[in-house]
TORZALO-184503 format. One record per residue (C-alpha): x, y, z. Coordinates in steps of 0.02 Angstrom, whole numbers, plus 32768, in hexadecimal, padded with zeros to 4 digits. Last residue first. Layout:
! residues N
<node><X>X</X><Y>Y</Y><Z>Z</Z></node>
...
//
This chain:
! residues 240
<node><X>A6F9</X><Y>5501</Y><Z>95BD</Z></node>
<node><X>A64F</X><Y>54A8</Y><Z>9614</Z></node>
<node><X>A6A0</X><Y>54E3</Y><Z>96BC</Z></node>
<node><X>A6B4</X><Y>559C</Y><Z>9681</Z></node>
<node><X>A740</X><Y>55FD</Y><Z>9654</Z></node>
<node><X>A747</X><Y>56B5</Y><Z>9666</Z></node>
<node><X>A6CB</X><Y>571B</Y><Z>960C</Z></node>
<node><X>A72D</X><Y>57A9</Y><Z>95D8</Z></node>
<node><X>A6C2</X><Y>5856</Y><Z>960D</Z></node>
<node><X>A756</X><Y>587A</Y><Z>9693</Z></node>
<node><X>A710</X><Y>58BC</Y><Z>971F</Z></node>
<node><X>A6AA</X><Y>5958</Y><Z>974B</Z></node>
<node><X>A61B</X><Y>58E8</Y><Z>97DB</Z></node>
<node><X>A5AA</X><Y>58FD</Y><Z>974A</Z></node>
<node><X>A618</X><Y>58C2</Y><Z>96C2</Z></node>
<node><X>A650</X><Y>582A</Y><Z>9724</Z></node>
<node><X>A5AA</X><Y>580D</Y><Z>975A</Z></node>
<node><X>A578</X><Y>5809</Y><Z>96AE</Z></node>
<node><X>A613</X><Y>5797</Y><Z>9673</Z></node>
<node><X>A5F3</X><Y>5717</Y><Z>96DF</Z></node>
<node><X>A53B</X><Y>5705</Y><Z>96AF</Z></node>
<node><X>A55F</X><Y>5707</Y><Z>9608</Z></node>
<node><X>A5D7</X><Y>566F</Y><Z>9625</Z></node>
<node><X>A551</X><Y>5610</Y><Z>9678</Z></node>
<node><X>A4E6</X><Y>5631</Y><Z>95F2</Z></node>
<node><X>A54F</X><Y>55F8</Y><Z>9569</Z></node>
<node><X>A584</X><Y>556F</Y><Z>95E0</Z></node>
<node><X>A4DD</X><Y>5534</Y><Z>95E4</Z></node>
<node><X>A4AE</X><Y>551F</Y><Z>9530</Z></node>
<node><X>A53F</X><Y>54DF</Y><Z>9504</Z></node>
<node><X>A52B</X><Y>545D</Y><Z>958B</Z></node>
<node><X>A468</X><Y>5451</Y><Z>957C</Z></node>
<node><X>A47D</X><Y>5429</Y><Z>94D0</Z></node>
<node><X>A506</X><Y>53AC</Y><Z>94B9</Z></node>
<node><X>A4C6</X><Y>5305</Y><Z>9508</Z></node>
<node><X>A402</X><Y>5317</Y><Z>94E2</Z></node>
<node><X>A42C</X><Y>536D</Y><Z>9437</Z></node>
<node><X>A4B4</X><Y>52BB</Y><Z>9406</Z></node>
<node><X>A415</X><Y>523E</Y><Z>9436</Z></node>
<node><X>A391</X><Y>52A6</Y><Z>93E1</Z></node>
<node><X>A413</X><Y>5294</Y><Z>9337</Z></node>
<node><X>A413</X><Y>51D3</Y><Z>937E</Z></node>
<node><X>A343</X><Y>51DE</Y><Z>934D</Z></node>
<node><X>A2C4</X><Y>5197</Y><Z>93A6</Z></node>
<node><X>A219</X><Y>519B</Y><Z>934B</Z></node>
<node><X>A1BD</X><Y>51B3</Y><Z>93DF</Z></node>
<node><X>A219</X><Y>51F7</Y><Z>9481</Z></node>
<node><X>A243</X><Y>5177</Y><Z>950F</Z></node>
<node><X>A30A</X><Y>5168</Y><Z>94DD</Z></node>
<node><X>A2F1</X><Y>5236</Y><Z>94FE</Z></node>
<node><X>A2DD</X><Y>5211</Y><Z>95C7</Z></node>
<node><X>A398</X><Y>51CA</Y><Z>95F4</Z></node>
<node><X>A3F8</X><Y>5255</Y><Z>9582</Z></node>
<node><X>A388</X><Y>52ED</Y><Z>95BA</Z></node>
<node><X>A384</X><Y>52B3</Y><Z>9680</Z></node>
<node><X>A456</X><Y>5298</Y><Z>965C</Z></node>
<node><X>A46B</X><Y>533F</Y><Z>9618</Z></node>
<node><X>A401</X><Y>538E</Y><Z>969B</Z></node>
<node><X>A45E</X><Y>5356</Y><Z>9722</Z></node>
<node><X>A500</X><Y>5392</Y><Z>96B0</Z></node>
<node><X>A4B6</X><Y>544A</Y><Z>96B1</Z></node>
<node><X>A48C</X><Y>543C</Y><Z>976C</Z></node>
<node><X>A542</X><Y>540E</Y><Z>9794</Z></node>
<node><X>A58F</X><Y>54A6</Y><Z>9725</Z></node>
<node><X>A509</X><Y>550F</Y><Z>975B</Z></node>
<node><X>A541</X><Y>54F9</Y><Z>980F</Z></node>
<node><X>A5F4</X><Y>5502</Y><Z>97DD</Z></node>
<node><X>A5E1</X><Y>559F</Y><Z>9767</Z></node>
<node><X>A59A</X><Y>5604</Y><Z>97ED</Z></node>
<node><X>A5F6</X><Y>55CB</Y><Z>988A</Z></node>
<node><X>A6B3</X><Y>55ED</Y><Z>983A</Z></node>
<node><X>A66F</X><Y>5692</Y><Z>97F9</Z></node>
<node><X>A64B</X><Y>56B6</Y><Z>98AE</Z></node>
<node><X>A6CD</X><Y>565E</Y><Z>9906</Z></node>
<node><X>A75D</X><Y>568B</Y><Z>988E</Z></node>
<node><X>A732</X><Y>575A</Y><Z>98B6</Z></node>
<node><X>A7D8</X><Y>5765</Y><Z>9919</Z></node>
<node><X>A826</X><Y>5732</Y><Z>9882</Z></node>
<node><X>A7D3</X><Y>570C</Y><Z>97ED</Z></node>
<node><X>A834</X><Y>5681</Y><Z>97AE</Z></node>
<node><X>A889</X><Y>564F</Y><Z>9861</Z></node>
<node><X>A941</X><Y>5651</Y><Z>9850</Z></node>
<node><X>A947</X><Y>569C</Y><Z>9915</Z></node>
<node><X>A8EA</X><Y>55FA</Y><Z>9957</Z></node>
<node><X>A991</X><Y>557F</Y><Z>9911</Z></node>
<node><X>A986</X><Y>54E5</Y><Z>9940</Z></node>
<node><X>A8C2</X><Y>54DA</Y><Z>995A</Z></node>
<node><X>A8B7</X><Y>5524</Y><Z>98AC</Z></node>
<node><X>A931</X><Y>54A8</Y><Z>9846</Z></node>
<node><X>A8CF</X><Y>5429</Y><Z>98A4</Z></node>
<node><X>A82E</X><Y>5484</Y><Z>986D</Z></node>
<node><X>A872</X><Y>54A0</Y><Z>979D</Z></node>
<node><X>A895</X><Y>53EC</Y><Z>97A0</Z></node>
<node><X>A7D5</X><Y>53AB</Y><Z>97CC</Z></node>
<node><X>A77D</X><Y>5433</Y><Z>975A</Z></node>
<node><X>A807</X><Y>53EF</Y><Z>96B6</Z></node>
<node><X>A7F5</X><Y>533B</Y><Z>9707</Z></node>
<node><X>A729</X><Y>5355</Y><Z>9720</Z></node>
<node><X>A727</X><Y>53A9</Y><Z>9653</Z></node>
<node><X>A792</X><Y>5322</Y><Z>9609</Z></node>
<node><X>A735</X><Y>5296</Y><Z>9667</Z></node>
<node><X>A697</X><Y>52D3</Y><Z>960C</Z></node>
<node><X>A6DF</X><Y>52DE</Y><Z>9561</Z></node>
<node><X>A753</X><Y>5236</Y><Z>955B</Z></node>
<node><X>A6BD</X><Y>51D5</Y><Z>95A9</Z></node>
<node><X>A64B</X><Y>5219</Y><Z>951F</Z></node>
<node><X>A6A9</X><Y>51DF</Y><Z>9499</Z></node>
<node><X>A69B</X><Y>5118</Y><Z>94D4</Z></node>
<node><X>A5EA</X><Y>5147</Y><Z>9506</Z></node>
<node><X>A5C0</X><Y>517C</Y><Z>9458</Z></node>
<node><X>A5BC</X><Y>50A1</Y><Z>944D</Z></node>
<node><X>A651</X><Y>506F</Y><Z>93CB</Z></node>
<node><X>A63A</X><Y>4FCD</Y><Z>9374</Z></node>
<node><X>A6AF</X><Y>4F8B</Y><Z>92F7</Z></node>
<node><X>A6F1</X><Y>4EF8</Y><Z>935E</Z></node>
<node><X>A79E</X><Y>4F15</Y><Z>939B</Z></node>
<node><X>A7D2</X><Y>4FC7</Y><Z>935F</Z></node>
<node><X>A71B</X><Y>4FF2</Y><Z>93B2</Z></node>
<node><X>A73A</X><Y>4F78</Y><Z>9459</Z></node>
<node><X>A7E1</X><Y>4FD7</Y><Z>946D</Z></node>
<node><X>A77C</X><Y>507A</Y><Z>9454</Z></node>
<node><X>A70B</X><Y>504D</Y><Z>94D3</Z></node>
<node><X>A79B</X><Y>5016</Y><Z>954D</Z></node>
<node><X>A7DD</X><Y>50BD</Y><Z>9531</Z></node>
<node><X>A73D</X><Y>5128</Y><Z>9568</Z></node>
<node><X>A736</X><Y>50BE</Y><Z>95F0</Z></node>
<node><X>A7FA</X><Y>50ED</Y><Z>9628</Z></node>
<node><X>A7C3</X><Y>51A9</Y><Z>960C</Z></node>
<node><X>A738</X><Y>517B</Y><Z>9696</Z></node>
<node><X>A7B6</X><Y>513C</Y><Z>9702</Z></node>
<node><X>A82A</X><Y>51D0</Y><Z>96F6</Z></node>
<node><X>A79F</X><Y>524D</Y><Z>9726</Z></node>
<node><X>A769</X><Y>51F9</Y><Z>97A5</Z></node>
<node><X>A81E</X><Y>51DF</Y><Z>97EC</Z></node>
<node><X>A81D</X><Y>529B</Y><Z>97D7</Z></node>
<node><X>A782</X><Y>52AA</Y><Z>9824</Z></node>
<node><X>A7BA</X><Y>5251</Y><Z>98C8</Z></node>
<node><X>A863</X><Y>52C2</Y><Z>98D1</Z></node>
<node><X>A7ED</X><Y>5361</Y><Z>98C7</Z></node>
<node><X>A76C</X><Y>5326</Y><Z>9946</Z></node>
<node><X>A7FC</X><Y>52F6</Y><Z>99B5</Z></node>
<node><X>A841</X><Y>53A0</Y><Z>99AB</Z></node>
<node><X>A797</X><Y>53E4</Y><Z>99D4</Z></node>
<node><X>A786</X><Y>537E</Y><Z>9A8E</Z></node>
<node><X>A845</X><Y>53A7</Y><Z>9AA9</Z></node>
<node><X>A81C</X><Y>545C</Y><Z>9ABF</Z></node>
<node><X>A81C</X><Y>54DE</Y><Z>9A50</Z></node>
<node><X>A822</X><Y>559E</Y><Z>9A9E</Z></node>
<node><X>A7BE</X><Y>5613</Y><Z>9B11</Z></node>
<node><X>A7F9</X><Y>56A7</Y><Z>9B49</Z></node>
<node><X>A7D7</X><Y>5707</Y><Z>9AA5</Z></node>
<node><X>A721</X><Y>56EB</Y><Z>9AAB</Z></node>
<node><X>A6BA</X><Y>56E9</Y><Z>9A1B</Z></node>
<node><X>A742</X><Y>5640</Y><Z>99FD</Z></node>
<node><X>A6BB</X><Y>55D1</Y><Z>9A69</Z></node>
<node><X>A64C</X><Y>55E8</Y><Z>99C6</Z></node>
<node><X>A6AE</X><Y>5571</Y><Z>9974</Z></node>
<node><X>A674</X><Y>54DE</Y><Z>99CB</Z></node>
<node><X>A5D3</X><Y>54FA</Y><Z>998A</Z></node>
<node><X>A613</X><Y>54EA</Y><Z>98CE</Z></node>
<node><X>A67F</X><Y>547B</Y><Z>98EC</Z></node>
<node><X>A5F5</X><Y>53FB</Y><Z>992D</Z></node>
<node><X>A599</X><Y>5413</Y><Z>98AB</Z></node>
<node><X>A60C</X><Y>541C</Y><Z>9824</Z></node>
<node><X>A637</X><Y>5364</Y><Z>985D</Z></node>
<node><X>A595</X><Y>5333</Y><Z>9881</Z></node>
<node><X>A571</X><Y>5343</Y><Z>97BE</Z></node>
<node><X>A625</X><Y>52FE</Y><Z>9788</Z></node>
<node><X>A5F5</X><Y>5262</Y><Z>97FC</Z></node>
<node><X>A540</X><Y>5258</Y><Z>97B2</Z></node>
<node><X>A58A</X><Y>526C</Y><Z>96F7</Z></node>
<node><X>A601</X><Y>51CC</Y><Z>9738</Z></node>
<node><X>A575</X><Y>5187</Y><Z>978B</Z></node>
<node><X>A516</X><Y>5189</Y><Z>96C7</Z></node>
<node><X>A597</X><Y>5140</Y><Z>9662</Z></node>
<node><X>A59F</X><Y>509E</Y><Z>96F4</Z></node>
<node><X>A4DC</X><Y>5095</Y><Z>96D5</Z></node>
<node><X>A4F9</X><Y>4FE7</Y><Z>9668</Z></node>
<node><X>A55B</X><Y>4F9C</Y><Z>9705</Z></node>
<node><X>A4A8</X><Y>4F87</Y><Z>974F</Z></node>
<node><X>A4AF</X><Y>4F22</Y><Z>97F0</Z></node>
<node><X>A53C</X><Y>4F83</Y><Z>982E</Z></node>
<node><X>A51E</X><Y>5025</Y><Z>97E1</Z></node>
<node><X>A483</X><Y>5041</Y><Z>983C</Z></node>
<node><X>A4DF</X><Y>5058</Y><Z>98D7</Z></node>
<node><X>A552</X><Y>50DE</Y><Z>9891</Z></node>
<node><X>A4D1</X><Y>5135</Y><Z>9835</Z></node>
<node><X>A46C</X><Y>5146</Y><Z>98F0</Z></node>
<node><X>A4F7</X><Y>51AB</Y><Z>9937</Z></node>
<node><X>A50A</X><Y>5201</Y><Z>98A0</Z></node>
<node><X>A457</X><Y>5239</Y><Z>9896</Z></node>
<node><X>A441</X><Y>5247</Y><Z>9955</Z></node>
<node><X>A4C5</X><Y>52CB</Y><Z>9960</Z></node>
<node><X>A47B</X><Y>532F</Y><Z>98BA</Z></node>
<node><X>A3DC</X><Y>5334</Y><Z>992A</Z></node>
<node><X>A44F</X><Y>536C</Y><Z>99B1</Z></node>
<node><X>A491</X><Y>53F4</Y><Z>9957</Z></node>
<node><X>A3E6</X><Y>5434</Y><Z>9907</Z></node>
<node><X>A38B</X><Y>542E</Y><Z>99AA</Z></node>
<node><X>A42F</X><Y>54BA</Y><Z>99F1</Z></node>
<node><X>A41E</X><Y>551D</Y><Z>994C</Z></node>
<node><X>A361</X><Y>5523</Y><Z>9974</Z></node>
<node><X>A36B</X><Y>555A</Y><Z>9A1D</Z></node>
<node><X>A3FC</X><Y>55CE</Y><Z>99F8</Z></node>
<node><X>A3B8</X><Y>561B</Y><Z>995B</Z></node>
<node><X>A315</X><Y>564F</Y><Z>99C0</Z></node>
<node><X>A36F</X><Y>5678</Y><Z>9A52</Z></node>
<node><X>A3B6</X><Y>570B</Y><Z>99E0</Z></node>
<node><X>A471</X><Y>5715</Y><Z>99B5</Z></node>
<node><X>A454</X><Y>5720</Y><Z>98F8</Z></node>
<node><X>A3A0</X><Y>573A</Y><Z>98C8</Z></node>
<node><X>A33E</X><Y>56BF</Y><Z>9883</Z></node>
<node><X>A34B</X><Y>566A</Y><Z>97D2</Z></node>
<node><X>A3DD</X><Y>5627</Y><Z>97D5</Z></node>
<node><X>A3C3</X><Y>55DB</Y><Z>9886</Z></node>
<node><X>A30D</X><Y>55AF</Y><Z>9853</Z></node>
<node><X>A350</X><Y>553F</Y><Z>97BA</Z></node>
<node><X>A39D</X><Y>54DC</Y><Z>9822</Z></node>
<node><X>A2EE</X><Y>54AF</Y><Z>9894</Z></node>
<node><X>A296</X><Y>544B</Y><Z>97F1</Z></node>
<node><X>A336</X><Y>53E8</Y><Z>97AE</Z></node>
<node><X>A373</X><Y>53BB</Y><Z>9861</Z></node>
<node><X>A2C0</X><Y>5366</Y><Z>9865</Z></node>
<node><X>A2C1</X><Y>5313</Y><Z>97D9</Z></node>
<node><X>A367</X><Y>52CF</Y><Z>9801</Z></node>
<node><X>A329</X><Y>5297</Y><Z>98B6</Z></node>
<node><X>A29E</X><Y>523B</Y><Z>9879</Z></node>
<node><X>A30F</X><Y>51D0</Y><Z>9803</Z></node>
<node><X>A377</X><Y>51B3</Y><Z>986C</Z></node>
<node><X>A2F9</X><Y>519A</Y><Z>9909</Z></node>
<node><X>A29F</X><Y>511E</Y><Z>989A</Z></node>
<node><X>A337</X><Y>50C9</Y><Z>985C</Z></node>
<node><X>A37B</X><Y>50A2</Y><Z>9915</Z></node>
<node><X>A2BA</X><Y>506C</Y><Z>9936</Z></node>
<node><X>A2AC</X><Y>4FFA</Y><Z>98AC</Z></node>
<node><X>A368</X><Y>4FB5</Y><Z>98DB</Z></node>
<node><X>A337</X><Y>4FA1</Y><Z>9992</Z></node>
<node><X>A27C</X><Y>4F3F</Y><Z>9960</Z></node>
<node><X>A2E3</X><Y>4EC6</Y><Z>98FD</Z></node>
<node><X>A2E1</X><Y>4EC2</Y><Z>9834</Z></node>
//
């Protein structure tokens, strides 16, 4: 292994950690406070440096190609769900930077799906089936579903889910979103290292924090919904 690709998986691996520790501070702190700010602001570019990094590492080990895809769909909801703040204000609009974002996830989104059906080629062919095969269908479903609904979006402002409130609802279940799949891929890469693997260990690390999380993303939603007098439905949330 040379020094660069030690250093590229340090600063991945470093830089997950570390978007792991400062996003919970945003949920946790109060909205709109420099707290939140600083620490959603570390959070996004620690998310930066894990895709960034993902892609190099990728290259020399074509085994962690599952992985950058869960880094892409992290960044992804990252990136959204900064760039949707700019809608607070009613001047401002999409610009060409997000509508390239939303064509590059689709084609994301469409390559993984065309992993997941290689896998299942190799199954029908040899009898083996890796959860990765099924797990490509699942995670490109939710970025093309995310991806589609922001082109559709950027096309057409006025059809916005929430409305005029589609930049904070938008910025809460995005953020989460990306920090709940983060965690799904620290869970899924660190639980190989437990005693006594089990695959049942295997099937928690990649389901729990997602139901888990959009349960809670959802209730979140809904409470500021309820307090601001809205409608008490939860409205659809990234891990829908």
């Amino acid at each position: 292994m040379t020094l660069l690709l030690k250093t590229m998986l340090i600063v991945h691996i470093a830089a997950g950690f570390l978007a792991l520790l400062a996003g919970l501070v945003p949920m946790i702190a109060k909205k709109g406070t420099r707290l939140h700010k600083l620490t959603g602001l570390l959070f996004y570019w620690c998310m930066a440096l894990v895709c960034l990094t993902a892609v190099y590492l990728v290259f020399f080990k074509p085994s962690t190609v599952f992985l950058l895809f869960i880094a892409i769909l992290s960044f992804y909801f990252c990136f959204t769900g900064r760039r949707i703040l700019r809608l607070k204000k009613t001047q401002n609009r999409f610009t060409v930077t997000d509508r390239i974002a939303a064509y590059l996830a689709l084609g994301a989104s469409v390559a993984m799906a065309g992993l997941g059906v290689q896998a299942v080629i190799g199954w029908l062919t040899t009898g083996n089936l890796s959860i990765f095969g099924l797990l490509y269908f699942f995670f490109a479903g939710i970025l093309f579903s995310n991806a589609r609904y922001d082109v559709r979006l950027i096309r057409h402002p006025e059809k916005a889910r929430d409305g005029k409130m589609e930049w904070f609802y938008g910025h809460i279940s995005r953020m989460a979103g990306s920090y709940i799949a983060t965690a799904t891929a620290f869970a899924t890469v660190n639980t190989r290292f437990l005693p006594n693997h089990h695959y049942l260990i295997d099937i928690a690390a990649w389901t729990l924090p997602g139901i888990i999380g959009g349960m809670l993303i959802g209730r979140t939603i809904r409470y500021y919904k309820e307090k601001a007098g809205g409608k008490a439905e939860t409205p659809k949330t990234v891990m829908a």
